[in-house]
VEXDREN-2710 file (C-alpha; in Angstrom, 1 decimal):
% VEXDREN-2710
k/r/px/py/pz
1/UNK/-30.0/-17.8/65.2
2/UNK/-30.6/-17.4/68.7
3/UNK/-33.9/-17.7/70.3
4/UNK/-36.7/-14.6/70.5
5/UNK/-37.1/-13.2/73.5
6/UNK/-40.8/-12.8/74.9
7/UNK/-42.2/-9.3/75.2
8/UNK/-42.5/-8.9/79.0
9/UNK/-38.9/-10.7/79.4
10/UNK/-37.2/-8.0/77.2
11/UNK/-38.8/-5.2/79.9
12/UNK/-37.8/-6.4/82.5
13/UNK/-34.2/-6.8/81.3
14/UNK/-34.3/-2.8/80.3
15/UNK/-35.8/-1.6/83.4
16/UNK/-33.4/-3.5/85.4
17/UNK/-30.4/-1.8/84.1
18/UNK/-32.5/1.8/84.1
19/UNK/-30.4/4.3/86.6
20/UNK/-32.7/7.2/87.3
21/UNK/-31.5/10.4/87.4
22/UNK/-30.2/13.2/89.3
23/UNK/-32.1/15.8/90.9
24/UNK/-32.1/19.6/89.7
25/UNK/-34.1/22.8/91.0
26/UNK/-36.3/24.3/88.2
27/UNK/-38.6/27.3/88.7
28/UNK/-42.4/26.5/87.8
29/UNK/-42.4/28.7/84.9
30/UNK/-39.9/26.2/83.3
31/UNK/-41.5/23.0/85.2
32/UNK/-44.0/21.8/82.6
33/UNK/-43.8/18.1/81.5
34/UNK/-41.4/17.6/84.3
35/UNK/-41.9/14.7/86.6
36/UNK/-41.1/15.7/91.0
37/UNK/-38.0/14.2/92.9
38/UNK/-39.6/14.5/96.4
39/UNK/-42.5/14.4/97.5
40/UNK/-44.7/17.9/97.5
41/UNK/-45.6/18.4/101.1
42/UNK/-48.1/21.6/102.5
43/UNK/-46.5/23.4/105.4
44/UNK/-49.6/25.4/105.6
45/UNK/-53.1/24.5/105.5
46/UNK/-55.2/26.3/102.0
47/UNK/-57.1/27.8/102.2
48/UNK/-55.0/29.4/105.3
49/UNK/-57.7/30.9/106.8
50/UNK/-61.9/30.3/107.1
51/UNK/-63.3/32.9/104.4
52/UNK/-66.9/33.4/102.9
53/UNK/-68.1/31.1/99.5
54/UNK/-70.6/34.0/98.6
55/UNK/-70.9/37.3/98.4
56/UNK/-73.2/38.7/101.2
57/UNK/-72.8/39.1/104.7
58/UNK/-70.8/37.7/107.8
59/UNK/-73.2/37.0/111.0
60/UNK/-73.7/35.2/114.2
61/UNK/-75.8/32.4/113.2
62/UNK/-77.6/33.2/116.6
63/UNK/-79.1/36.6/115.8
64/UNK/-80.5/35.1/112.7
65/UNK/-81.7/31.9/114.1
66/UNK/-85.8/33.3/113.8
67/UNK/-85.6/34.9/109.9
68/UNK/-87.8/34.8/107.7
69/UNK/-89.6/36.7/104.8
70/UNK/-92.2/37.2/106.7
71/UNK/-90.6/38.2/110.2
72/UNK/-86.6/39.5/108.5
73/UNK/-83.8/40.2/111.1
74/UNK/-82.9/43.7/111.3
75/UNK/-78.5/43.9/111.6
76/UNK/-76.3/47.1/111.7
77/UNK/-73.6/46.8/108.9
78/UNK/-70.3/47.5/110.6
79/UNK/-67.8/46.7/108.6
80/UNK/-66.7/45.0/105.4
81/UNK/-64.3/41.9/104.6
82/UNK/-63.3/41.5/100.9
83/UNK/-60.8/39.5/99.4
84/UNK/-57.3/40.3/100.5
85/UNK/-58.8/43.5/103.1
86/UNK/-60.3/41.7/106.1
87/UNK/-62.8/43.6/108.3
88/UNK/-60.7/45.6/111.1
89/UNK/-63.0/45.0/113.6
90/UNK/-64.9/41.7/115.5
91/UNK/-68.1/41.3/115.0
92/UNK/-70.8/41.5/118.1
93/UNK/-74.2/40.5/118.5
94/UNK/-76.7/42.2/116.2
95/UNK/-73.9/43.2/113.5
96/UNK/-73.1/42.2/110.4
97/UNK/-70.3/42.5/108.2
98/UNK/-70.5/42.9/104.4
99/UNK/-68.3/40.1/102.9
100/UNK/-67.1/39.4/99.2
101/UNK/-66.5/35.4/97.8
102/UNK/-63.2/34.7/99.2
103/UNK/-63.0/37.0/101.7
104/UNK/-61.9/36.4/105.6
105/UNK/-64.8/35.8/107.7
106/UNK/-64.2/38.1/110.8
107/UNK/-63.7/37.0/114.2
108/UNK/-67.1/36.4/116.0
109/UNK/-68.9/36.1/112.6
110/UNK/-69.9/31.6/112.1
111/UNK/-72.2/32.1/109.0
112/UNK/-72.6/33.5/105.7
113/UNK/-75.9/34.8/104.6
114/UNK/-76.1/35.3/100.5
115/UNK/-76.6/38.9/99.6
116/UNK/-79.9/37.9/97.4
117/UNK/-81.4/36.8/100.7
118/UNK/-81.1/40.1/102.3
119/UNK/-82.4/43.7/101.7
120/UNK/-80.5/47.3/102.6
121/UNK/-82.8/49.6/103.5
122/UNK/-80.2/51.6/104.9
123/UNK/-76.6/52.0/104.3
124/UNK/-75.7/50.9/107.9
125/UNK/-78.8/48.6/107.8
126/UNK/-79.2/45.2/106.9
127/UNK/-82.6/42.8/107.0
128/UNK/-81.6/39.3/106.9
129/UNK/-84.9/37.3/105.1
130/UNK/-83.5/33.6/106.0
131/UNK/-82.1/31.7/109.0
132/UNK/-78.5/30.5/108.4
133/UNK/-76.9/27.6/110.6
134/UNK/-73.6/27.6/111.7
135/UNK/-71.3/27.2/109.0
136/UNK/-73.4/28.1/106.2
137/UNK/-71.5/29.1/103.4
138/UNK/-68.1/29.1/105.1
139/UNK/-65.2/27.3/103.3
140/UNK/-62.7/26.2/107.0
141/UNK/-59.5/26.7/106.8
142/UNK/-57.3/23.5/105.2
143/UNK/-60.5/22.6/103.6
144/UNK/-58.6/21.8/100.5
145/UNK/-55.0/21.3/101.7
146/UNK/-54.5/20.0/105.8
147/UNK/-50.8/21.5/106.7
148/UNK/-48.6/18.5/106.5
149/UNK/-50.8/16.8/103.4
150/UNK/-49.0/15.5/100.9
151/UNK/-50.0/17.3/98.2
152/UNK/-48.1/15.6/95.3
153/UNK/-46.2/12.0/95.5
154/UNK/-42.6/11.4/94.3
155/UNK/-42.5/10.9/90.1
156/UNK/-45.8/12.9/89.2
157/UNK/-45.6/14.5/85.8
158/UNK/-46.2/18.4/86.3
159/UNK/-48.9/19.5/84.2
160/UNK/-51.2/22.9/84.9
161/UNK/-53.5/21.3/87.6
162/UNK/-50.0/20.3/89.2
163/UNK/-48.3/23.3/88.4
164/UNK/-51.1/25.3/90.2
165/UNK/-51.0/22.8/93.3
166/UNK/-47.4/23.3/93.6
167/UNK/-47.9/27.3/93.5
168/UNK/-50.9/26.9/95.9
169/UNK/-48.1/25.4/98.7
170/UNK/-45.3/27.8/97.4
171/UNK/-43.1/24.9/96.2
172/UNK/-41.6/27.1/93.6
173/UNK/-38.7/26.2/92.7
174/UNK/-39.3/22.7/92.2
175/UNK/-37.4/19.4/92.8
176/UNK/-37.4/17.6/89.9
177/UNK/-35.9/14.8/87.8
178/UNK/-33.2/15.8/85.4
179/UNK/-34.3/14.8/81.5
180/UNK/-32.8/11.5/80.3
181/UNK/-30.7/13.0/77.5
182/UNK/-31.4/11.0/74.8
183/UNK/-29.5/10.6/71.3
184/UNK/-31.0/9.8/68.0
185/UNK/-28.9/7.9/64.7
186/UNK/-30.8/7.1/61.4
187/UNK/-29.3/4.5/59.4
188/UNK/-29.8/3.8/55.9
189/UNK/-28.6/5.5/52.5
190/UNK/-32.0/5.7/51.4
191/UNK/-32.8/8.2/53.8
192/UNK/-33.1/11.9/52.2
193/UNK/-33.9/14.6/54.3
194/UNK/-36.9/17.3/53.9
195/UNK/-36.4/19.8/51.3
196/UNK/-33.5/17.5/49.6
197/UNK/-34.5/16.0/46.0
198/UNK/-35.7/12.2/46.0
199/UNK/-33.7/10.2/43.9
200/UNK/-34.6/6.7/42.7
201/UNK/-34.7/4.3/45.5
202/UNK/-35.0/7.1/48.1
203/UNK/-37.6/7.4/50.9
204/UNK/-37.9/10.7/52.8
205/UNK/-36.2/10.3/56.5
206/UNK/-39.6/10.1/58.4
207/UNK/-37.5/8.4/61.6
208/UNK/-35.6/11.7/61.9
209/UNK/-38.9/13.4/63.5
210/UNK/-40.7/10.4/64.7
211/UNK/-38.5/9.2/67.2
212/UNK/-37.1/12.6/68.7
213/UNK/-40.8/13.2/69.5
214/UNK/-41.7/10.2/70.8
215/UNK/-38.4/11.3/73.3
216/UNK/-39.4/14.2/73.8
217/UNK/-43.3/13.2/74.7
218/UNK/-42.0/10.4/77.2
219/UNK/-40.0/13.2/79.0
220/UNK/-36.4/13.0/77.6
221/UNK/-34.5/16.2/76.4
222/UNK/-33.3/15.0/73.0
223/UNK/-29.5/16.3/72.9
224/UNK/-28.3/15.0/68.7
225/UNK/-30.7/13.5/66.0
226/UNK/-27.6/12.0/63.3
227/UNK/-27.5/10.3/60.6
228/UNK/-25.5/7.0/59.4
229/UNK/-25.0/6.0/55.8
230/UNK/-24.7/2.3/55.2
231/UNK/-20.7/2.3/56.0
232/UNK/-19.2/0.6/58.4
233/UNK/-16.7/3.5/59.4
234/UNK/-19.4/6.3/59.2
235/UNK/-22.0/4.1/61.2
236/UNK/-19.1/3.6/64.1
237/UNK/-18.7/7.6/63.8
238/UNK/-21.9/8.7/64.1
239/UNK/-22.7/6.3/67.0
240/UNK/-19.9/6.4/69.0
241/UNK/-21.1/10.5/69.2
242/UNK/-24.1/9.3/70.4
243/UNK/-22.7/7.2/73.1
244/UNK/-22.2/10.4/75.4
245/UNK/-26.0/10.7/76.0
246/UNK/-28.1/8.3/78.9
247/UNK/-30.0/6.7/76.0
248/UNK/-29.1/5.9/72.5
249/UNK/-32.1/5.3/70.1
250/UNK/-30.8/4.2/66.8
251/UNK/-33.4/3.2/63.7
252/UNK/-32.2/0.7/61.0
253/UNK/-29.3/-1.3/60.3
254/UNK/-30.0/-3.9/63.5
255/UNK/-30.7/-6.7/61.0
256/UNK/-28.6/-9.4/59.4
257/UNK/-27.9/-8.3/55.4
258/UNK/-25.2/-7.2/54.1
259/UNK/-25.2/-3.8/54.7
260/UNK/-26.7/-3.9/58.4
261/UNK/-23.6/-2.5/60.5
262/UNK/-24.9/-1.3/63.8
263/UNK/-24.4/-4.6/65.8
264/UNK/-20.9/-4.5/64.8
265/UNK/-20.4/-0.9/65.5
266/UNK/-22.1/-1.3/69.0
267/UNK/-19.6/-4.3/69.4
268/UNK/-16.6/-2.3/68.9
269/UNK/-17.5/0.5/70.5
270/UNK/-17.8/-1.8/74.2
271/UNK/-21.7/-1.8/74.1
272/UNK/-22.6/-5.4/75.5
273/UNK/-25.7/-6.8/74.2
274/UNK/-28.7/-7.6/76.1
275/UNK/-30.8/-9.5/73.9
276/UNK/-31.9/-9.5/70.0
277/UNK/-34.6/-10.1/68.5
278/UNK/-38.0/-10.1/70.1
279/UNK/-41.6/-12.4/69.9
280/UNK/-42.9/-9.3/68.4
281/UNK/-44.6/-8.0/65.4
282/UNK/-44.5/-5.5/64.6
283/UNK/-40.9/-4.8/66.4
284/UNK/-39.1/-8.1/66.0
285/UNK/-35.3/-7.8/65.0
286/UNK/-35.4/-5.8/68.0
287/UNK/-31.4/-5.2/69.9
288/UNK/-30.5/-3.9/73.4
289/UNK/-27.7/-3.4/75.2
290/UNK/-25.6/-1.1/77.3
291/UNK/-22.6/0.9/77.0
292/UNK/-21.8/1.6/81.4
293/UNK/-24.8/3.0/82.1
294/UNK/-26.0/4.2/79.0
295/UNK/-28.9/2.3/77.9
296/UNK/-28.5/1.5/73.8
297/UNK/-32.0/0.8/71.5
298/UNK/-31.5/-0.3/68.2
299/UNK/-34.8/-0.5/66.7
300/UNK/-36.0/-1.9/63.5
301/UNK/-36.1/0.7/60.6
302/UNK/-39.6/0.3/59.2
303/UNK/-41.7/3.3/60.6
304/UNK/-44.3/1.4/62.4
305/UNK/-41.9/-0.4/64.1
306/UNK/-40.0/1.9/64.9
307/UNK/-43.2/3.3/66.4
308/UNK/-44.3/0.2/68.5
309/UNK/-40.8/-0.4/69.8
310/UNK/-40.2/2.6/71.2
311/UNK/-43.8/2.8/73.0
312/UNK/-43.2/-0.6/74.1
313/UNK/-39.6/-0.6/75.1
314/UNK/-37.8/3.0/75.0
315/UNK/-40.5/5.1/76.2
316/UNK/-41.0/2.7/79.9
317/UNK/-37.4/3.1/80.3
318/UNK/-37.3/6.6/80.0
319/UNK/-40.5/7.3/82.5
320/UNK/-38.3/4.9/84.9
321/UNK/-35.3/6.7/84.8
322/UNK/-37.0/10.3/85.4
323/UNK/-38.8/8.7/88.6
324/UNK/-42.4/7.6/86.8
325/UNK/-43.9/4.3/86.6
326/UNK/-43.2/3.1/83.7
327/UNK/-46.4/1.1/83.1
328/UNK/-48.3/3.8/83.6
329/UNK/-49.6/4.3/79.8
330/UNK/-50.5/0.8/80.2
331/UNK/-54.3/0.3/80.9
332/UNK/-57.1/-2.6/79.8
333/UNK/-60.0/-2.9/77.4
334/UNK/-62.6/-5.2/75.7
335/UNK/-61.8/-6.4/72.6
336/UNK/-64.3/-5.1/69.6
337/UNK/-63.9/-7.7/67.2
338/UNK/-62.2/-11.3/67.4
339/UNK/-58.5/-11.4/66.5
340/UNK/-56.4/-14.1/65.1
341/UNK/-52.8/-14.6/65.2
342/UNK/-50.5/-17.6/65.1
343/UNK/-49.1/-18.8/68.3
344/UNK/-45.6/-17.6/68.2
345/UNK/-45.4/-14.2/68.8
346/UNK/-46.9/-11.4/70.4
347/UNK/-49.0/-9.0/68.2
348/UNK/-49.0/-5.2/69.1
349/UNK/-52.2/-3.9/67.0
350/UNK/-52.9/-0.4/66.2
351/UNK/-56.0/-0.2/67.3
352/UNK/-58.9/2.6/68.5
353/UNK/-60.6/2.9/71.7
354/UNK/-64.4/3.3/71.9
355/UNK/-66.2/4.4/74.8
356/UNK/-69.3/2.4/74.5
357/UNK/-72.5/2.3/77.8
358/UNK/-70.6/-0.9/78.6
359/UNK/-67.1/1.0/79.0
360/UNK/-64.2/1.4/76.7
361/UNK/-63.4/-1.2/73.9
362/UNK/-60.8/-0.9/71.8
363/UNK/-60.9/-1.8/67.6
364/UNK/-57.9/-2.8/66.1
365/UNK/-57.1/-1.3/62.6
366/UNK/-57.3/-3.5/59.1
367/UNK/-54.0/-1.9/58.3
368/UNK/-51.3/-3.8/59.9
369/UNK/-48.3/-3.3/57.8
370/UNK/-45.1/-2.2/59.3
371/UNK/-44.6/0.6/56.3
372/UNK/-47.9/1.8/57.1
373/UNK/-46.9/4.9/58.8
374/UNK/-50.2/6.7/57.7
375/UNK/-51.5/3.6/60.4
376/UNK/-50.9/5.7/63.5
377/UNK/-52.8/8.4/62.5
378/UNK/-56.2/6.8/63.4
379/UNK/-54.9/4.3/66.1
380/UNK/-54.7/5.7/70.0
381/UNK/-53.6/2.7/71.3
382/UNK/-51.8/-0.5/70.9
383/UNK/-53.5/-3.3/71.6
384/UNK/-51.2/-6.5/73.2
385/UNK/-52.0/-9.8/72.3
386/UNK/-49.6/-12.4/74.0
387/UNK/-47.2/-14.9/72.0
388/UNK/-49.3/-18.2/73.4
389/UNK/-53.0/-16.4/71.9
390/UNK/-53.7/-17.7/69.0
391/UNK/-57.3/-16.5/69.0
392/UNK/-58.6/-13.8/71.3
393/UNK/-62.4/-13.8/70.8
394/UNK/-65.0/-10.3/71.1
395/UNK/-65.4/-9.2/74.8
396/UNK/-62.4/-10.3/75.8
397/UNK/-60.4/-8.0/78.0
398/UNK/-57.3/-7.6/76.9
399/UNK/-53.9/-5.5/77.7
400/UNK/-53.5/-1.7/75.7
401/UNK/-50.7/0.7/75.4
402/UNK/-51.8/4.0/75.0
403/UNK/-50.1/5.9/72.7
404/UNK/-50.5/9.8/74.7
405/UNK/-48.9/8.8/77.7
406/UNK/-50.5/11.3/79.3
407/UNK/-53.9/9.6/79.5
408/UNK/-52.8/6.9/82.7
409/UNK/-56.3/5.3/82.7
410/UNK/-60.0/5.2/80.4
411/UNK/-61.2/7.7/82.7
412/UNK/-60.9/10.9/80.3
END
């Protein structure tokens, strides 16, 4: 049997052969989860134009350079800015100009001076109680945004603070990534799927969900979730379907009994393997290969495997091939509790994370076993112990995979 391949070793031959994808136009009301093609660049500075952070009134900082509460600066109300109807006219020495939050500060005006600092005794009459300096309470224009900034870089993931960024520059539509289209096969005549009787032997088809979200979290649009009895003939059928789409994830059957046909399938269909088998566990009879430039997974059938696998070797290629970085869910941690392996394979632990004075540390579970699917629920990250560890002792720092790929570092 050939020889396992190490952990990082099998990454790097995936993302080698990843092909990213094309670019497509999509409006921002259909750009969530999407990850940008181009950079995001302002044409415009934002805000466009200088504008008042309170409500109150616009004034030449000079005409209330003396005010105070005991000796207030009388100033004739002239005019009034409010957001989206600036004032019509400029304003001239010993005038003020009523001004809402957000509004355009008018032309002569250099301050802001907080309507709770003021009293109307008239209503063309102002007295100004405090001394404002130039500037106060004015937000300049291209405060937030210079014209020209680069607002977002090349392969970010579009959520609402990016959405809104996006609409702030009027970069709608978008250029983004098109979805690595990504096909699912379950193998195994034990499967049964929801709402079907179980019959002896038979274990409800848990894969069939698991892995299309997993897809679907990393960014893929999932285009066929099949399944594959244990039959050579129905096995070729069901992947050679699946073959059409950028990525083929298939669960089960990659192993070496009798009635494991998906290497053979895969063989006669003109995928070329990559490697199997990986210094992994959970994860390790572990295949990859490629079919042109369609990227093939077979992954181990046991649902926590199925799991780790994915996280560890589907899910990077897909960020790649939509533009990401595809260690990006990978982040670091101190170790809670001493763990022991032996000195052959890597370990990828559930484990928690625990944010502690001293930072984050990370727990791993007691429940390690690969049919423990109930496992994931309390783990939020995996936690990487290299094949040449054979103890990693408390306080260690050590290498996690996060399991929301969303959460790039411990910062949240």
């Amino acid at each position: 049997m050939a020889k396992a391949i190490e952990v990082e070793e099998a990454r790097r031959e995936i993302l080698s052969r990843v092909r990213v994808t094309g670019v497509e136009k999509v409006g921002l009301g259909e750009a969530l989860g999407r990850r940008l093609a181009v950079d995001a660049v302002a044409e415009t500075p934002f805000q466009p134009f200088d504008n008042s952070a309170m409500d109150g009134f616009a004034v030449r900082s000079a005409d209330v350079a003396a005010a105070s509460e005991d000796a207030p600066v009388a100033l004739t109300i002239v005019d009034e800015s409010r957001a989206g109807h600036p004032a019509e006219r400029a304003l001239g020495p010993g005038e003020a100009i009523a001004i809402s939050t957000g509004a355009m500060l008018p032309t002569g005006a250099d301050a802001v001076v907080r309507v709770e600092d003021t009293d109307r005794d008239s209503v063309d009459r102002v007295l100004v109680r405090v001394a404002a300096c130039a500037g106060k309470d004015v937000r300049y224009a291209g405060e937030d945004i210079a014209a020209g900034a680069t607002v977002l870089a090349a392969g970010a993931v579009l959520g609402a603070a990016e959405l809104g960024a996006l609409a702030t520059i009027g970069a709608d539509p978008a250029m983004v990534r098109r979805r690595p289209t990504v096909a699912v096969v379950t193998s195994g005549d034990e499967l049964v799927g929801p709402g079907e009787p179980l019959g002896p032997g038979a274990i409800r088809n848990s894969n069939s969900r698991t892995l299309p979200a997993l897809a679907r979290l990393a960014g893929a649009e999932v285009v066929s979730v099949d399944w594959a009895a244990d039959d050579p003939a129905a096995t070729r059928e069901a992947l050679g379907r699946a073959l059409e789409a950028d990525v083929v994830v298939v669960s089960g059957g990659v192993s070496v009994g009798e009635h494991d046909h998906v290497k053979g399938a895969l063989d006669e269909l003109g995928a070329e393997k990559v490697f199997w088998r990986v210094a992994l566990k959970p994860g390790g009879p572990t295949w990859f290969g490629t079919r042109g430039e369609t990227l093939v997974f077979g992954l181990p059938g046991n649902p926590v495997s199925v799991m780790v696998t994915f996280l560890l070797f589907v899910r990077p290629a897909l960020i790649a091939m939509a533009g990401g970085a595809p260690d990006g869910p990978r982040t670091t941690a101190r170790l809670g509790a001493t763990y022991e392996k032996p000195a052959d394979r890597a370990h990828a632990a559930r484990a928690r994370l625990e944010l502690t004075p001293e930072g984050w540390v990370v727990w791993p579970l007691r429940r390690r076993g690969s049919h423990v699917l109930t496992s994931m629920l309390a783990a939020d990250c995996l936690a990487y112990f290299p094949a040449d560890a054979s103890m990693v002792k408390a306080g260690e720092t050590i290498q996690i995979e996060l399991l929301d790929q969303s959460s790039t570092t411990l910062g949240r």
